[in-house]
C-alpha positions in Angstrom: 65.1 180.4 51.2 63.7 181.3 47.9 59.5 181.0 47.8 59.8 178.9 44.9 62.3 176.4 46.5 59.8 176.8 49.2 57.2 175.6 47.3 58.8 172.8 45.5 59.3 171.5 48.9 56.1 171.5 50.0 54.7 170.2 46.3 57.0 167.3 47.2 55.6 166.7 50.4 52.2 167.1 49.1 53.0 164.0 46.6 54.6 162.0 48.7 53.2 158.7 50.2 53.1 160.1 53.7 49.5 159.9 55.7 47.9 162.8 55.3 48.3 164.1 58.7 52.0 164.0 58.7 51.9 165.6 55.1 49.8 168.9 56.3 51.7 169.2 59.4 55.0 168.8 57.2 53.5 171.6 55.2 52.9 173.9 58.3 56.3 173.2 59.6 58.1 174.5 56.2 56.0 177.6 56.6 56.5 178.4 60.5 60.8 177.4 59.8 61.5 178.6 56.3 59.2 181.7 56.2 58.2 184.8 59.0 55.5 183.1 60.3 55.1 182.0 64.0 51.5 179.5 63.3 50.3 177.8 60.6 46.9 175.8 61.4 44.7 174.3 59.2 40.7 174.2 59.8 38.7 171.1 58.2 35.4 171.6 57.2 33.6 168.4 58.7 30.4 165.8 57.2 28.4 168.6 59.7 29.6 171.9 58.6 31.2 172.5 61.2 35.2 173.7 61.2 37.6 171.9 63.1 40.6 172.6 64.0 42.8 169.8 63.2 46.6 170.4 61.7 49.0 172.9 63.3 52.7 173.3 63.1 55.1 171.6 65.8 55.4 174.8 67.5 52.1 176.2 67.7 51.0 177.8 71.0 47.3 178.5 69.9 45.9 175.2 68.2 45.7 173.8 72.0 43.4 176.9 72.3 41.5 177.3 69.5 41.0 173.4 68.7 38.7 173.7 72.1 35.3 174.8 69.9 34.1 173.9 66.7 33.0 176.9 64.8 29.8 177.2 62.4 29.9 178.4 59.1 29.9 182.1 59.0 31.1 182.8 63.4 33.8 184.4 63.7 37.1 185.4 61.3 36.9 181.3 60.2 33.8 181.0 59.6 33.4 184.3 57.5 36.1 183.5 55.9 35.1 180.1 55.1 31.4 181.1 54.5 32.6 184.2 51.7 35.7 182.2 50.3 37.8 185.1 50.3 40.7 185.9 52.2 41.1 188.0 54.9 43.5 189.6 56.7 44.6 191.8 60.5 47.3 193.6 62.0 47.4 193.7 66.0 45.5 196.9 66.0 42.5 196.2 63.7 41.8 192.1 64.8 39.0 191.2 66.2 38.5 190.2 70.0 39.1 186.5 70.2 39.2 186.2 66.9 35.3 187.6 66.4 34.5 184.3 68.0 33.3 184.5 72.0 33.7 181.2 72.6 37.5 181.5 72.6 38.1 182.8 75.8 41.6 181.4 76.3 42.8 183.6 73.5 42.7 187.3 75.5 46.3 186.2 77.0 47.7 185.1 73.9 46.6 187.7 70.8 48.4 190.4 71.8 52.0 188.4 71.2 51.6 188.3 67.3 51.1 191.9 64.6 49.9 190.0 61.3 47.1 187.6 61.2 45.8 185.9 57.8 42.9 184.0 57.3 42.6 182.0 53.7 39.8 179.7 52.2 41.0 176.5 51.4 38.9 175.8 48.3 39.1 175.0 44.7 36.3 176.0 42.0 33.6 173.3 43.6 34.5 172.9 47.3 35.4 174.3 50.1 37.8 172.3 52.6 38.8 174.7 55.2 40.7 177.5 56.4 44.4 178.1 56.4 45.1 180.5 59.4 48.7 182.1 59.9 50.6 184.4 62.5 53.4 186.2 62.3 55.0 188.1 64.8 57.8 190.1 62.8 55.6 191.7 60.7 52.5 194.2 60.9 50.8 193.0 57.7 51.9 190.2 55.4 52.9 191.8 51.6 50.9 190.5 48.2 54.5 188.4 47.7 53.4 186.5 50.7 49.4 186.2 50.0 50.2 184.7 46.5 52.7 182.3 48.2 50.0 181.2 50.9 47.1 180.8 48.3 49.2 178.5 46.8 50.1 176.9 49.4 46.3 176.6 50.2 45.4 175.3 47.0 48.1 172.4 47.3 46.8 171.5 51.0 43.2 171.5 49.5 44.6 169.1 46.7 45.8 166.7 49.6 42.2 167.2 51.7 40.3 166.4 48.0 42.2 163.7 47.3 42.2 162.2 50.7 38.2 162.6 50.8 38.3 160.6 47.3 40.2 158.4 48.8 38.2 157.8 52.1 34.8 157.9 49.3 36.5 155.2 47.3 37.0 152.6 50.4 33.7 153.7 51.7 32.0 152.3 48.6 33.9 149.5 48.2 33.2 148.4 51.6 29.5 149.2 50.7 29.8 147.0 47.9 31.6 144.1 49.8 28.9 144.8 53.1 25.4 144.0 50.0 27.7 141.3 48.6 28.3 139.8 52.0 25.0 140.3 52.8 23.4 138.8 49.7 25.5 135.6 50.0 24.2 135.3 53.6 20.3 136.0 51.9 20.7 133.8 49.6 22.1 130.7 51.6 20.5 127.7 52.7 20.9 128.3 56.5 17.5 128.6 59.2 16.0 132.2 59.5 17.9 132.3 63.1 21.4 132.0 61.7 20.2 134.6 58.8 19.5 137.3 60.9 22.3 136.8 63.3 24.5 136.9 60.5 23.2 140.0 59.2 23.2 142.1 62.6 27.0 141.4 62.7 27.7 142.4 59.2 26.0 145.9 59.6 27.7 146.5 62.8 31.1 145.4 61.4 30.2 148.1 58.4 28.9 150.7 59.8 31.6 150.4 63.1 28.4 150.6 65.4 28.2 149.6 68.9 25.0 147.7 68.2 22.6 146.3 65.7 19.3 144.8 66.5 17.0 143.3 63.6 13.0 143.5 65.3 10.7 141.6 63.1 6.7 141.8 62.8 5.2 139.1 64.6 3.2 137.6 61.7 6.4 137.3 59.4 8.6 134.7 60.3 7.1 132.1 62.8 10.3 131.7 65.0 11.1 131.8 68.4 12.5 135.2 69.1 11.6 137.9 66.8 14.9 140.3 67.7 18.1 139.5 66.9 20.9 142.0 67.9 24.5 142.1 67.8 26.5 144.1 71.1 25.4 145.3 73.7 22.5 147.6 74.3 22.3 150.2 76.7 19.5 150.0 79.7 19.2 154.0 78.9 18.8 153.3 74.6 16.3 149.8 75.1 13.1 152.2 75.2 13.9 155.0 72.6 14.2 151.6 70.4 11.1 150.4 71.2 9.8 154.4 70.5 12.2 154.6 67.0 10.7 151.5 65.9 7.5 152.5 66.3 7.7 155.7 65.1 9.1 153.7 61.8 6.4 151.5 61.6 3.9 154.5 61.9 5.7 156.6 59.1 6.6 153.7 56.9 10.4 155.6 56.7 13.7 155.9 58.6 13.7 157.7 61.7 16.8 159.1 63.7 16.9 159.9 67.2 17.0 163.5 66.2 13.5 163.1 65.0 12.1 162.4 67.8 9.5 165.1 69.4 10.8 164.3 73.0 13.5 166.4 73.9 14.2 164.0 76.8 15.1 161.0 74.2 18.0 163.2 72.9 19.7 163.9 76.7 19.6 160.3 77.9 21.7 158.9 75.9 25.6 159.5 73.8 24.4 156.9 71.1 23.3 158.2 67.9 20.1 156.1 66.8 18.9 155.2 63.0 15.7 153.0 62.7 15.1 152.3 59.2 11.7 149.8 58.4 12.1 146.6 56.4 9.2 146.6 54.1 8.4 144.2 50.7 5.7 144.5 48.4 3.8 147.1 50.7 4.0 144.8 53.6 5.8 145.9 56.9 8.2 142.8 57.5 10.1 144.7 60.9 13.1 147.2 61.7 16.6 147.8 61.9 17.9 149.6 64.2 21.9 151.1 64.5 23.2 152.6 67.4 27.3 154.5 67.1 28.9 156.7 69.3 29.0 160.6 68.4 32.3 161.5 68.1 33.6 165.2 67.8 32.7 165.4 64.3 29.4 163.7 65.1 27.7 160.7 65.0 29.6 157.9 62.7 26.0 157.6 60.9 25.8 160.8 59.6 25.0 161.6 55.3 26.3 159.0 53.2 25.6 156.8 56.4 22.4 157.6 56.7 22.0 156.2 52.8 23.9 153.2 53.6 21.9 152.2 55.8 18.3 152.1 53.8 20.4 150.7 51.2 20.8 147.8 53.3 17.3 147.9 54.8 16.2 147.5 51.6 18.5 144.7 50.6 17.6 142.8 53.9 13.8 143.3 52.9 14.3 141.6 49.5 16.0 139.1 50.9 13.8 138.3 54.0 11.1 137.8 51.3 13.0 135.2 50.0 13.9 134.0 52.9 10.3 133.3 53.7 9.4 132.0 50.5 11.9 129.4 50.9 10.9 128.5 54.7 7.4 128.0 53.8 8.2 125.9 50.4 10.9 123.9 52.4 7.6 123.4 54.9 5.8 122.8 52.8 8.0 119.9 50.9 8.0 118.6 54.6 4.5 118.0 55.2 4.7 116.8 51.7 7.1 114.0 52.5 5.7 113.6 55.6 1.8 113.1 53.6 3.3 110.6 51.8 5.5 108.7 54.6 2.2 108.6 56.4 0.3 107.3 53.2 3.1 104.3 52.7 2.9 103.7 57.0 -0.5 103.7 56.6 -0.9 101.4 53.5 1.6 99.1 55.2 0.0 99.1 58.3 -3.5 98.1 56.8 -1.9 95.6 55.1 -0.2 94.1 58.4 -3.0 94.8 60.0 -5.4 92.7 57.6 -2.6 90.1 58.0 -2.5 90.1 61.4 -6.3 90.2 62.3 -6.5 87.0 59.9 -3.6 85.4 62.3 -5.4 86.3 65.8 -8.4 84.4 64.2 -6.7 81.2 63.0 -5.1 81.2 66.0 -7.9 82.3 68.4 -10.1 79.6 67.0 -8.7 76.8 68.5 -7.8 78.2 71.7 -11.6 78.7 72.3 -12.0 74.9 71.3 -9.2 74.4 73.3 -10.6 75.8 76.6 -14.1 74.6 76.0 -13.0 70.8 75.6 -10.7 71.3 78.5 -13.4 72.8 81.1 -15.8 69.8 79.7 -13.0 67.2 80.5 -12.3 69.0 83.7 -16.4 68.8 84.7 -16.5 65.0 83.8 -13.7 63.0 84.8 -12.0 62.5 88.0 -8.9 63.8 87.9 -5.8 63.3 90.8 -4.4 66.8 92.3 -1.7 67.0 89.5 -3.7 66.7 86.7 -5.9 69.2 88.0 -2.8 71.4 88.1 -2.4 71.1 84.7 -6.1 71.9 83.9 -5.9 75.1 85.9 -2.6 76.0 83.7 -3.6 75.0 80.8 -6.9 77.4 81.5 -4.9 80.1 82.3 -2.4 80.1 79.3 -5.8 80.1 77.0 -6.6 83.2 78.9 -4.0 85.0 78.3 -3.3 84.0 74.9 -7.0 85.2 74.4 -6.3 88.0 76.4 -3.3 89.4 74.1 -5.0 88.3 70.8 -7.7 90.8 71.9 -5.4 93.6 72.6 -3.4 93.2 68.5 -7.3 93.2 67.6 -7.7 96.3 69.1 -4.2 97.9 67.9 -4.5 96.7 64.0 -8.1 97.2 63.7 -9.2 100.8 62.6 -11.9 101.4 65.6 -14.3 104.6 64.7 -14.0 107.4 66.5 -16.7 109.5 68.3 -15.7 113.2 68.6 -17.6 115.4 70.8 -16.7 118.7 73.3 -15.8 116.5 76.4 -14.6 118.3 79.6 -11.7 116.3 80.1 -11.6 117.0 84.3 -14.6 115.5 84.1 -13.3 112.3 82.4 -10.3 112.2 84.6 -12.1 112.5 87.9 -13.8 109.0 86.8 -11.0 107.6 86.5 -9.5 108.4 89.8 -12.3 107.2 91.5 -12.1 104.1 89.9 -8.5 103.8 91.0 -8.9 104.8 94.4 -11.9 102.9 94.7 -9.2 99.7 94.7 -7.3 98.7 97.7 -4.2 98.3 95.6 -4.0 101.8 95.0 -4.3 102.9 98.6 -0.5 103.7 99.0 -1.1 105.9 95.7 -1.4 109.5 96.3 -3.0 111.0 93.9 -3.1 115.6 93.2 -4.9 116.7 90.6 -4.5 120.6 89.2 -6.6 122.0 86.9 -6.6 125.0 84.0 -8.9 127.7 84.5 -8.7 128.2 80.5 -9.8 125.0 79.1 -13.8 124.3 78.6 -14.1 121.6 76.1 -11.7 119.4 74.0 -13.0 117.4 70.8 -12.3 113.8 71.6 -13.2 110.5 72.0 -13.8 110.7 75.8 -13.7 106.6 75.5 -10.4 106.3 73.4 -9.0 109.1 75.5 -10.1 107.2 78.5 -8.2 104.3 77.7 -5.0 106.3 77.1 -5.2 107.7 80.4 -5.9 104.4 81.8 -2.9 102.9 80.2 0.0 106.1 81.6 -1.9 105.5 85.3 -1.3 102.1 85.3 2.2 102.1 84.1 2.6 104.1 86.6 1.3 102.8 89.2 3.8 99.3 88.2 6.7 101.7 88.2 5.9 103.0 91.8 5.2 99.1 92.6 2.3 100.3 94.2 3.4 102.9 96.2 4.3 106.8 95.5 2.7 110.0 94.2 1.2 111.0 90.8 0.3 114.4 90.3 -2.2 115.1 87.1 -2.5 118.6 85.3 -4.6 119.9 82.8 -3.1 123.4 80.9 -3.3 125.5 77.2 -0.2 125.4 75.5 0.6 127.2 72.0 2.7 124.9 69.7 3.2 126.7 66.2 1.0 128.9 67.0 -1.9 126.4 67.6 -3.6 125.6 70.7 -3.2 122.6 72.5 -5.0 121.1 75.5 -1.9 119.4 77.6 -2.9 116.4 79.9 0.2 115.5 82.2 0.6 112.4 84.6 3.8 113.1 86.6 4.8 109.6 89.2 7.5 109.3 91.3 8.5 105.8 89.8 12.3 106.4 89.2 12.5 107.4 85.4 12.4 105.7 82.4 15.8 103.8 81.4 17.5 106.4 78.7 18.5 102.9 76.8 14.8 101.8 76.3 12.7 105.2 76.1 12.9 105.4 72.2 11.0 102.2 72.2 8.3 103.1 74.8 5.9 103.0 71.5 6.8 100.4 69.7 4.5 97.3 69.4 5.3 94.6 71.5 7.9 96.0 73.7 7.7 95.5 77.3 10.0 95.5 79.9 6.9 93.6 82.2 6.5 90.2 82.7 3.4 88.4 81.4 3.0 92.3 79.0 2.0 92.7 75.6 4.2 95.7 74.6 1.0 97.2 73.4 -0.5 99.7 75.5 1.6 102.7 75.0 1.5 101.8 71.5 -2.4 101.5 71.1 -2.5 105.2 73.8 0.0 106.8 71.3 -1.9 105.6 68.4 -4.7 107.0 69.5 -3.4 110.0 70.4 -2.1 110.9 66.7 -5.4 109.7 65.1 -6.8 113.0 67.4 -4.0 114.7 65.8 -2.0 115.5 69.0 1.1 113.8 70.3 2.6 112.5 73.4 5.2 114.2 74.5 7.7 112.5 77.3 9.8 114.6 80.3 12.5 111.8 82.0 14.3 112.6 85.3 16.8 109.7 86.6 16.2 108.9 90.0 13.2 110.6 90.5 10.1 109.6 87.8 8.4 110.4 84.2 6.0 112.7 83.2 3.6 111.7 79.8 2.0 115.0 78.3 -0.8 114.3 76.5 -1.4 117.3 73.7 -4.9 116.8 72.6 -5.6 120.2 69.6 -8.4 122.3 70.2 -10.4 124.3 67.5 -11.3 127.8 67.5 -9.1 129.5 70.4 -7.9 133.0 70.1 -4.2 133.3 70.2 -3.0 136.8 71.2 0.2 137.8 69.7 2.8 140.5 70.7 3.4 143.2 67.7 5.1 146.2 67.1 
């Protein structure tokens, strides 16, 4: 066949809508079939500068051979030829050994079949793409006919390579484009920090096709429970050369590969190709991300435009974790806002009810003293039969205890003073379980109390506190029916990063009822006979005019357990930081 009918074929091929690897190799079969020529392989120049070889005709005996190593730039007959950009090219007699490459040492069997060897850049007036490399077998040395032929037919392969890499580019940035506008519709929704970050971790790995992605933020940025989020799975053999990366980012304020890394033993534990790149906003280190892919043949999947990608995106995440915590702490901020002002109206209500009700427990406490004076005095002076007696002694006691609850709404509605001062709260406790056990009732009550080592003084009203101690031991103690264990404990506990002293009364009374435990605090709600409802209310009342909270663990079957969480001033909290 005629080299321009030749030609048109493959110019047909090269325009066709094949993939490219089918195109090339469609090439390299027209070559090996239609012209003197035994091979036909095509070397890539990959992202590493490194030449591959990647396309052969169907027939080739030496691309199994030669597609073993990877040359450099400038080693060997390839590399020369790819490193000058001119052709070059061998009989039989005058080749080189192996092709001038020593790392091909499957080649001494197989050289000695072929008499022509041409080697020719596959380049245009900017790049280079690789090397076109062809054999012939029934020929010594190909003629200039044939050379113009092949540089064409280089030129058109380089045209497919170019385009393809175009191509490839293209996608690439458009998936860079969709990955920040994924990404800043995730920053800019409405959803908690957690889901954020989560979010974010999966879009970079689906992106960047990496085996993992792990967000680390500084401690003192976003107050949340975990500060590293990470999507896949992280190697035992990659979790410390993180922990190193990451550092070494925060140190150097820039992104840091694995490569960088002075420890030679860091690069030889591990197949994964590392990038740590720091999140930073308004000179202020906010945490890392890291991004760990496989190194492939042609190296790790991270490598150049990659590398961009990915402090492109650091930097987009950083903007938008700045927002992020702008918004948390306005949206907290509007919370302890609505909450002032809940508190303000509860308050104002309350004072109000409470002016209303102390006025009520007067009227009404009034005549139950003149009640139970007139009645002792009638009881003293006349002679009365067994059965009116009866009724004196009821009538009595029914004064009592209406006297007796009147007194305890006094003491809930009424705003008492309170008297802070650095009490030792084992102290205070201790008191009180000698005054329990000090009463035969409580003799069936087994009482263990355990201590914190860590807790020297908590500002309190040792009296209030007292009395909200007083009331948890003796709901307990009913809900044992005076038998069972309680088991007190003092610890520190950090709640949003402030300390708390923690006071918890654990019995062995059966549970709370999960229908009635949202009502525990109400006013006036009692499951008792002859109660007030009032004593967990006036405790829990107490408790949040010290600024703490009681906090409630129920187990079924087996008993409750009140934490008291009393704040304490001035304590050191020592955080974890990268």
């Amino acid at each position: 066949m005629h080299p321009i009918d030749i030609l048109g074929k493959i110019i047909a091929i090269s325009h066709s809508n094949l993939e490219i690897a089918s195109r090339i190799n469609a090439i390299l079969n027209i070559i090996t079939q239609d012209m003197p020529f035994d091979e036909a392989i095509v070397y890539t120049l990959d992202t590493d500068k490194k030449l591959t070889c990647r396309y052969k005709n169907d027939k080739s005996v030496l691309f199994p051979l030669l597609n073993e190593y990877r040359s450099h730039i400038g080693e060997g007959i390839v590399g020369s030829v790819a490193q000058k950009r001119i052709p070059q090219g061998f009989t039989f007699k005058d080749v080189p050994p192996r092709l001038g490459c020593l790392f091909y040492p499957d080649l001494d069997g197989y050289i000695q079949k072929y008499r022509a060897f041409h080697f020719i850049p596959i380049s245009d007036d900017s790049y280079l793409y690789g090397v076109l490399f062809i054999c012939a077998s029934s020929m010594e040395r190909l003629n200039k006919p044939h050379n113009a032929f092949l540089s064409m037919v280089a030129r058109e392969i380089g045209g497919i390579l170019r385009s393809n890499q175009l191509l490839i580019s293209s996608k690439k940035r458009i998936s860079e484009l969709a990955t920040l506008s994924e990404l800043g519709r995730v920053l800019a929704s409405s959803s908690i920090p957690q889901d954020i970050l989560n979010s974010i971790t999966f879009i970079i790995a689906k992106a960047l096709n990496a085996a993992f992605v792990t967000v680390r933020l500084s401690h003192s940025f976003l107050k949340i429970d975990s500060q590293r989020f990470t999507y896949g799975e992280i190697g035992s053999e990659s979790k410390e050369i993180i922990k190193k990366l990451e550092m070494e980012v925060k140190n150097q304020e820039k992104t840091v590969s694995l490569k960088d890394l002075d420890t030679e033993g860091y690069r030889n534990t591990t197949s994964t190709s590392l990038y740590s790149a720091p999140l930073t906003s308004k000179g202020r280190f906010l945490g890392t991300v890291t991004i760990g892919g496989p190194i492939t043949q042609s190296g790790s999947v991270m490598e150049g435009n990659g590398r961009y990608l990915i402090e492109t995106i650091a930097n987009y995440i950083s903007s938008g974790l700045e927002n992020t915590l702008l918004t948390t702490k306005l949206k907290d901020v509007l919370k302890e806002l609505n909450s002032a002002q809940e508190r303000l109206v509860e308050q104002e209500t309350f004072r109000n009810l409470g002016e209303m009700t102390a006025n009520i427990a007067h009227e009404i406490k009034n005549p139950l003293v003149i009640i139970g004076g007139f009645t002792k005095r009638l009881a003293r002076k006349t002679r009365l039969d067994l059965t009116e007696n009866r009724y004196i002694e009821i009538i009595l006691k029914e004064v009592a205890r209406l006297e007796a609850i009147l007194d305890e709404v006094l003491n809930y509605v009424k705003e008492s003073p309170m008297v802070i001062k650095d009490s030792k709260i084992s102290d205070f406790i201790d008191e009180l379980v000698f005054l329990f056990t000090s009463d035969s009732a409580w003799e069936k009550i087994e009482i263990t109390r355990e201590y914190a080592n860590n807790i020297s003084f908590v500002p309190c009203d040792d009296q209030q506190i007292k009395q909200v101690l007083i009331n948890i031991l003796m709901n307990a103690y009913d809900a044992m029916q005076g038998s069972g264990k309680i088991v007190i404990q003092t610890g520190l506990k950090i709640i949003n990063d402030r300390p708390f002293a923690s006071i918890s009364i654990s019995d062995t009374g059966g549970g709370i009822d999960p229908a009635i435990i949202d009502n525990i605090f109400n006013p006036f709600f009692t499951t008792k006979d002859g109660g007030t409802g009032l004593g967990l209310a006036i405790s829990n009342k107490i408790v949040l005019n010290h600024g703490g909270y009681i906090q409630i663990h129920n187990l079924i079957g087996k008993g409750a357990t009140f934490i008291v969480h009393l704040p304490i001033k001035n304590t050191t909290i020592r955080e974890e930081r990268i």
